[in-house]
OpenMM code with the backbone's topology and positions (N, CA, C; nanometers):
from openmm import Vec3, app, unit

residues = "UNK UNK UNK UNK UNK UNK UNK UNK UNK UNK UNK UNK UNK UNK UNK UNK UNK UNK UNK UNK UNK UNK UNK UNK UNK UNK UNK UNK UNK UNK UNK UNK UNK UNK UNK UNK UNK UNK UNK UNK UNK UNK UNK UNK UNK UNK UNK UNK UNK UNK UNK UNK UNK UNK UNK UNK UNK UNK UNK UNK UNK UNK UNK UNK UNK UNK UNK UNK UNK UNK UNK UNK UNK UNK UNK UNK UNK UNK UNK UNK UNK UNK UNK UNK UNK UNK UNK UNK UNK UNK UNK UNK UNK UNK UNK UNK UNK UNK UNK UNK".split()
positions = [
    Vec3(0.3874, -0.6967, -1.5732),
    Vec3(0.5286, -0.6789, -1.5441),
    Vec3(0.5962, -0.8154, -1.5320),
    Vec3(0.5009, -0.9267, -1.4874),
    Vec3(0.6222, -1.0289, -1.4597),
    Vec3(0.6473, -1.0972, -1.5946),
    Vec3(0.5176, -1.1094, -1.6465),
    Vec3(0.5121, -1.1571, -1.8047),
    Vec3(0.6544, -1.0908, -1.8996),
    Vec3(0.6615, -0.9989, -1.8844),
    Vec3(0.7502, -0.8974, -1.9379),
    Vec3(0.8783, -0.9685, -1.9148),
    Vec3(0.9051, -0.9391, -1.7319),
    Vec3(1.0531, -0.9894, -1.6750),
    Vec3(1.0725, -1.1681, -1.6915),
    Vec3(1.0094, -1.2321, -1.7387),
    Vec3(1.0090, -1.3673, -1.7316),
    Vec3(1.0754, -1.4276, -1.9289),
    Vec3(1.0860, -1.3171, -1.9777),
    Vec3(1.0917, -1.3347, -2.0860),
    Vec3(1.3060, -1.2569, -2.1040),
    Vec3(1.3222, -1.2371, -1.9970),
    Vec3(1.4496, -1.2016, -1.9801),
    Vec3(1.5406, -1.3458, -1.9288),
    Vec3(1.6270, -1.3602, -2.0031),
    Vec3(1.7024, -1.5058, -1.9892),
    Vec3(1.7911, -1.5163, -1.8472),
    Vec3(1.8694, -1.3556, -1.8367),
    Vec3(1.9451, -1.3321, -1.7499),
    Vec3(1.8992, -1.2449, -1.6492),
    Vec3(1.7867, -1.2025, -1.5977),
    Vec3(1.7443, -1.1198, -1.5215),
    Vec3(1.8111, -1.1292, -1.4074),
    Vec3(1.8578, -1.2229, -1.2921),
    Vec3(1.9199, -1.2279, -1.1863),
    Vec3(1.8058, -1.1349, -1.0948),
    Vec3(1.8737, -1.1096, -0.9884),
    Vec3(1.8248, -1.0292, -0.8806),
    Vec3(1.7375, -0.9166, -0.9180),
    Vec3(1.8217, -0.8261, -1.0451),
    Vec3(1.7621, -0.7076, -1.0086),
    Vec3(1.5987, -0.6830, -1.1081),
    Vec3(1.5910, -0.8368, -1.1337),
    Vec3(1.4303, -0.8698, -1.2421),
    Vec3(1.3386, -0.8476, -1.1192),
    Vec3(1.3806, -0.9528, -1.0098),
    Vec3(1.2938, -0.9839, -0.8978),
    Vec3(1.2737, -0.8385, -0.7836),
    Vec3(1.3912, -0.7898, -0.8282),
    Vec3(1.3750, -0.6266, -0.7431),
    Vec3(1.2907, -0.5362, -0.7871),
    Vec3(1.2758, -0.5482, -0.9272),
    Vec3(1.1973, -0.4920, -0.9848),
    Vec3(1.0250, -0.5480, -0.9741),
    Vec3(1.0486, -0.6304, -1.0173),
    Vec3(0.8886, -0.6589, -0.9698),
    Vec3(0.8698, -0.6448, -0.8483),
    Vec3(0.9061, -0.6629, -0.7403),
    Vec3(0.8506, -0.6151, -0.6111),
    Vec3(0.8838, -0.4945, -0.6025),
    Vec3(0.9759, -0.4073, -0.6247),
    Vec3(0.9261, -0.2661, -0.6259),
    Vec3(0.8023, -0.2251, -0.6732),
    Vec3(0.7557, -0.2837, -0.7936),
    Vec3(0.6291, -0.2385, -0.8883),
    Vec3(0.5016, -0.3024, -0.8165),
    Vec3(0.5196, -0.4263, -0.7542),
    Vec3(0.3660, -0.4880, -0.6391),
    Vec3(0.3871, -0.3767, -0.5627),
    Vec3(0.5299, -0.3293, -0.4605),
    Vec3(0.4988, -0.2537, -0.3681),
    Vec3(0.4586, -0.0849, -0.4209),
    Vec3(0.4757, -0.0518, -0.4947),
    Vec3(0.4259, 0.1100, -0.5587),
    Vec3(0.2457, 0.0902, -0.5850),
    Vec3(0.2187, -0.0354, -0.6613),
    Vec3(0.0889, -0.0963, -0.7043),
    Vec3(0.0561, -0.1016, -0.5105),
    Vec3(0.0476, -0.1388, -0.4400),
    Vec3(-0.0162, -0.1662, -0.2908),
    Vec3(-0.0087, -0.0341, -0.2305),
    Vec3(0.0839, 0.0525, -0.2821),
    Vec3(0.0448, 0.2133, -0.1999),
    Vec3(-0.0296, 0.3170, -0.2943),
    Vec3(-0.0283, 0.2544, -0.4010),
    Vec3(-0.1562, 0.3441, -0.4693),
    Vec3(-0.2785, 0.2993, -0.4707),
    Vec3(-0.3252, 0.1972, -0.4532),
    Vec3(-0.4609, 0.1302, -0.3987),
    Vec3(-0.4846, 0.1981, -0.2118),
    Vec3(-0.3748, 0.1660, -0.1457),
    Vec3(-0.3999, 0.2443, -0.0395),
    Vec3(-0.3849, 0.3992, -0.0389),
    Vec3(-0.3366, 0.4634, -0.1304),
    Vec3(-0.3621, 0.6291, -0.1524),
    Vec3(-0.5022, 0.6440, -0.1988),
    Vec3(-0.5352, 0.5599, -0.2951),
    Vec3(-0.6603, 0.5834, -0.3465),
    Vec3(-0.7656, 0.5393, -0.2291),
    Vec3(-0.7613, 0.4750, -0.1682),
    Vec3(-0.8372, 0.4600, -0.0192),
    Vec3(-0.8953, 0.5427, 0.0778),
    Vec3(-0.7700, 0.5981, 0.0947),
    Vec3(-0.7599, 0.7326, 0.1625),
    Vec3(-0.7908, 0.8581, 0.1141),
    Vec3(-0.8443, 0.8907, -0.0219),
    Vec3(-0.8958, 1.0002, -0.0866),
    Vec3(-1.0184, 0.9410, -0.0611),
    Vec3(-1.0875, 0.8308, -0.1113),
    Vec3(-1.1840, 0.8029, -0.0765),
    Vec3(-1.2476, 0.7781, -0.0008),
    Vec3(-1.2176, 0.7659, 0.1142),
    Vec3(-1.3026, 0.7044, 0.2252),
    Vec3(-1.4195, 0.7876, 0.3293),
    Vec3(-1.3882, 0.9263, 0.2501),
    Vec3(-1.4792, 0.9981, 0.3099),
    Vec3(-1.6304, 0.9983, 0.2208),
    Vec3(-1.6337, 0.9463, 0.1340),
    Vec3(-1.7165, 0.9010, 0.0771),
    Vec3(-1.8227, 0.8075, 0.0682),
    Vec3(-1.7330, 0.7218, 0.0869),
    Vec3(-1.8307, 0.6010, 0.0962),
    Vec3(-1.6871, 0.4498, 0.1858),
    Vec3(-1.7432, 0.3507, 0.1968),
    Vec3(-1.6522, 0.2499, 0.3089),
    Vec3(-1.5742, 0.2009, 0.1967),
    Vec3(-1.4291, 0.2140, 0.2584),
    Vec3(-1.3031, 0.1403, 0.1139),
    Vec3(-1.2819, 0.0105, 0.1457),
    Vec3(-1.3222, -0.0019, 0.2503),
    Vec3(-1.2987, -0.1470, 0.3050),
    Vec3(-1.2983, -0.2703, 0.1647),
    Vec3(-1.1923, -0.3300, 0.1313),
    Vec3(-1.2428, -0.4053, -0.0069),
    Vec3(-1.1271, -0.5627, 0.0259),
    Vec3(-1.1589, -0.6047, -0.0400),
    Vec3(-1.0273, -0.7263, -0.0362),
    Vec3(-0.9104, -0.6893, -0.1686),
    Vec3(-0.9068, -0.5884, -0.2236),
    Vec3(-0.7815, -0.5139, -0.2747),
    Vec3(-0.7340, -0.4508, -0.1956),
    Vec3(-0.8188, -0.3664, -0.0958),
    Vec3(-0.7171, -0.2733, -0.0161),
    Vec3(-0.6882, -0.4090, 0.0714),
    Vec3(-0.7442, -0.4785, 0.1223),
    Vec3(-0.7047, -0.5964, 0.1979),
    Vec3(-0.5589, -0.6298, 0.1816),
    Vec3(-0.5810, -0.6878, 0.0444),
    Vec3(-0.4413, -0.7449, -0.0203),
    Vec3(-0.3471, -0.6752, -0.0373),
    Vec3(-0.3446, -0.5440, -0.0402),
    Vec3(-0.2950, -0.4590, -0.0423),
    Vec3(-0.1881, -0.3989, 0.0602),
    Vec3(-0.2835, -0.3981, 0.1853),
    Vec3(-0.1943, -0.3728, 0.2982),
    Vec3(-0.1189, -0.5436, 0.3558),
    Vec3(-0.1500, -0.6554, 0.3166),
    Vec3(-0.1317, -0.7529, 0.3503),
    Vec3(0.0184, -0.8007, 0.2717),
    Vec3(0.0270, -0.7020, 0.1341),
    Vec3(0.1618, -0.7038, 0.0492),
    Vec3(0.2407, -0.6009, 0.1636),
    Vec3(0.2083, -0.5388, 0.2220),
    Vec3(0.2829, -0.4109, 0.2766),
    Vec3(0.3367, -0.4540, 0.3816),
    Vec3(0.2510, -0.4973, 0.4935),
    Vec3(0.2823, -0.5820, 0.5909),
    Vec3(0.4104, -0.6962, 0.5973),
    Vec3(0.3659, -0.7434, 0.4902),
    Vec3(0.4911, -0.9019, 0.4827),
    Vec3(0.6428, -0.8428, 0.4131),
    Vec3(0.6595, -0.7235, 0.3354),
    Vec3(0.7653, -0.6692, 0.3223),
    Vec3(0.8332, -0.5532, 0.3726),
    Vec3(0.7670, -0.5045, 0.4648),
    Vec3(0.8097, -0.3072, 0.4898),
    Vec3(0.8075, -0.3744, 0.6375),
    Vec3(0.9240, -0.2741, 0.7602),
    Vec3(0.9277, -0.3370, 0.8485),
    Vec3(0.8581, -0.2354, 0.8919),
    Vec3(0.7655, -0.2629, 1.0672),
    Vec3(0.6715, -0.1785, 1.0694),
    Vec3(0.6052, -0.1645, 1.0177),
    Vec3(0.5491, -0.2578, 0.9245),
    Vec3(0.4557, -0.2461, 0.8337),
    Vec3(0.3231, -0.3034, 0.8995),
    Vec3(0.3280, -0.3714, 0.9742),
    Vec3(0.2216, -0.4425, 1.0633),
    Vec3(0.1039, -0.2992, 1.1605),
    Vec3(0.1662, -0.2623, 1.2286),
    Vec3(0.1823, -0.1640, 1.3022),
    Vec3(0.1303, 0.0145, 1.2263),
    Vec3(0.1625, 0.0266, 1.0879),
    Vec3(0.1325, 0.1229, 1.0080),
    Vec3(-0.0240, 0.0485, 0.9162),
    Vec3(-0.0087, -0.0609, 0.8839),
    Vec3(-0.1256, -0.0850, 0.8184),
    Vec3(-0.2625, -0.0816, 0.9281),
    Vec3(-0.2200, -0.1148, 1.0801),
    Vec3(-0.3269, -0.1650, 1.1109),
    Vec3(-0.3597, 0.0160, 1.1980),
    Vec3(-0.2962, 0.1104, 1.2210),
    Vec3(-0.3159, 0.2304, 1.1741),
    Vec3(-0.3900, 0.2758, 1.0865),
    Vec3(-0.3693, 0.2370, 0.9651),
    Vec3(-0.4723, 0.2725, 0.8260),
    Vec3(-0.6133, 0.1830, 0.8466),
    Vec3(-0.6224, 0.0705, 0.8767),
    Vec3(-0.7214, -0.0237, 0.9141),
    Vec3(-0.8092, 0.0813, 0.9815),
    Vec3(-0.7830, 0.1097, 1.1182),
    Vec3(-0.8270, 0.2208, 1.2078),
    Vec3(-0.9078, 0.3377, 1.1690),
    Vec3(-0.8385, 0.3791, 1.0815),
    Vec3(-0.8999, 0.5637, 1.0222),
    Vec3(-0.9560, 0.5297, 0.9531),
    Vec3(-0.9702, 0.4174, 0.8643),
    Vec3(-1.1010, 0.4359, 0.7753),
    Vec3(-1.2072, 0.3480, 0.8006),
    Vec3(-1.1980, 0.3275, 1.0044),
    Vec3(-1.2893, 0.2897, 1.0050),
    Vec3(-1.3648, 0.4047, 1.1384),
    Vec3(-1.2989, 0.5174, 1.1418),
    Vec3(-1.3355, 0.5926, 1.2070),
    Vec3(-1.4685, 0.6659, 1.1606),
    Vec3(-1.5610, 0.6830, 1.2572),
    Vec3(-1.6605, 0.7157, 1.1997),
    Vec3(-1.6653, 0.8434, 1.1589),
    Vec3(-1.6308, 0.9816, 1.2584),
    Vec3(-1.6385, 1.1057, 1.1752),
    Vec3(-1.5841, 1.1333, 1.0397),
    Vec3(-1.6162, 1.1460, 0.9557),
    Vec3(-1.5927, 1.2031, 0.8377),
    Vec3(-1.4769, 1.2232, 0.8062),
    Vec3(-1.4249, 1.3773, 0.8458),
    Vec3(-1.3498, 1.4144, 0.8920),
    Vec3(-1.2210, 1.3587, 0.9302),
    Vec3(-1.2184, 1.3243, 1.0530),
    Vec3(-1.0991, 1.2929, 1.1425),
    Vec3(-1.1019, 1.1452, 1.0039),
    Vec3(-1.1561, 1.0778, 0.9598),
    Vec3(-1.1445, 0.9439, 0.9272),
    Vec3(-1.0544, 0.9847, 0.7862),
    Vec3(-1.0552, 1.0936, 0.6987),
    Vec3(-1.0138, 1.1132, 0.5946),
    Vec3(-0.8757, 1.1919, 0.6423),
    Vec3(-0.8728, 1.2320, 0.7015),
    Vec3(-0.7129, 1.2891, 0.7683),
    Vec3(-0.6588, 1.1961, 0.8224),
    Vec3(-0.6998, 1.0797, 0.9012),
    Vec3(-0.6220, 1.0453, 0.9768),
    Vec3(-0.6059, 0.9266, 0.8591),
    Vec3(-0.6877, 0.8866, 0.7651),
    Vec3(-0.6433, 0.7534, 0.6397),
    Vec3(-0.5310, 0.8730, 0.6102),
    Vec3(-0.5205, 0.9320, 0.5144),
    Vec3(-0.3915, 1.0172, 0.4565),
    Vec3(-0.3025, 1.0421, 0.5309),
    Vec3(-0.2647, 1.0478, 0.6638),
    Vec3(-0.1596, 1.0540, 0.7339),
    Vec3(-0.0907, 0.8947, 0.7475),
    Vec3(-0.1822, 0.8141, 0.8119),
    Vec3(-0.1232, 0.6650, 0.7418),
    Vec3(-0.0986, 0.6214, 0.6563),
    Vec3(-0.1130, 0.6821, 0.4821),
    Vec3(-0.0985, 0.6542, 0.4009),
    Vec3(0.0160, 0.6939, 0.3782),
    Vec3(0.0475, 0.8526, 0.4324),
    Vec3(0.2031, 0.8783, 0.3546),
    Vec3(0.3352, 0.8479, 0.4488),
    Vec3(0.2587, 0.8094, 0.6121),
    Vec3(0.3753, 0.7026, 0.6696),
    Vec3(0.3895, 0.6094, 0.6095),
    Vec3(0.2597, 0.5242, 0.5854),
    Vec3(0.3233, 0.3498, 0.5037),
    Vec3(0.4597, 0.4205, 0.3727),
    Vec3(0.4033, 0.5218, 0.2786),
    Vec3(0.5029, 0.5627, 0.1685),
    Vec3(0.5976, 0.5907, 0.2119),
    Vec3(0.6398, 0.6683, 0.2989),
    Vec3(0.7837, 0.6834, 0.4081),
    Vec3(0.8626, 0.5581, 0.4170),
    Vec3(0.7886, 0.4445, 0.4719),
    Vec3(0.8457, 0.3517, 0.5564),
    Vec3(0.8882, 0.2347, 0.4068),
    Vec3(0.8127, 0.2854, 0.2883),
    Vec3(0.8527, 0.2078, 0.1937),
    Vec3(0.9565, 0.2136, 0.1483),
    Vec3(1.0303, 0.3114, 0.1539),
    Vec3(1.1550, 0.3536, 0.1196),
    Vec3(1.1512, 0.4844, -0.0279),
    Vec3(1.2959, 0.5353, -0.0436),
    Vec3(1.3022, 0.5600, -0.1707),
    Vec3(1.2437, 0.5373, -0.3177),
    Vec3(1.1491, 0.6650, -0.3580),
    Vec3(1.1069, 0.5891, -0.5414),
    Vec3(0.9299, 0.5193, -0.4622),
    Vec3(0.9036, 0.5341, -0.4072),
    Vec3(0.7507, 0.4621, -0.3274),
    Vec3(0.7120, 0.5898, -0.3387),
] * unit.nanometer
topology = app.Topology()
chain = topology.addChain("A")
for resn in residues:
    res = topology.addResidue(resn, chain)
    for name in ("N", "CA", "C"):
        topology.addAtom(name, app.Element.getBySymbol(name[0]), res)
């Protein structure tokens, strides 16, 4: 995507809106995909890392919701750990705004 927008002469603002809309959609589908998975096996990764670490530095409350998600998938029951990742997952998408 940036390769793409960098090749626009006049992009202004809404180039740069765009690419961070598209990191931030890209950082809640690595963390959706987390949260389907984690009853599986540990998601713990330095993508989901980076991931919630993009979320954090732009979404307000984002500190506070990631380290929520941090939490549940490190909960040990099964169970409670795969419900409670997917409930943090579709607050962080809430708190992302519109189009997330």
């Amino acid at each position: 995507m940036k390769k793409q927008l960098s090749n626009v002469a006049f992009g202004g603002s809404w180039s740069e809106e765009i690419l961070n809309t598209s990191e931030l959609l890209d950082a809640l589908d690595v963390i959706a995909q987390a949260a389907d998975d984690c009853v599986e096996r540990d998601v713990r990764s330095a993508a989901l890392e980076a991931a919630l670490t993009r979320i954090q530095a732009k979404v307000g409350k984002g500190t506070e919701l990631c380290d929520q998600f941090r939490r549940a998938i490190a909960e040990p029951n099964h169970g409670l750990r795969m419900q409670n990742a997917q409930q943090a997952a579709r607050r962080l998408r809430l708190w992302c705004g519109p189009g997330s």
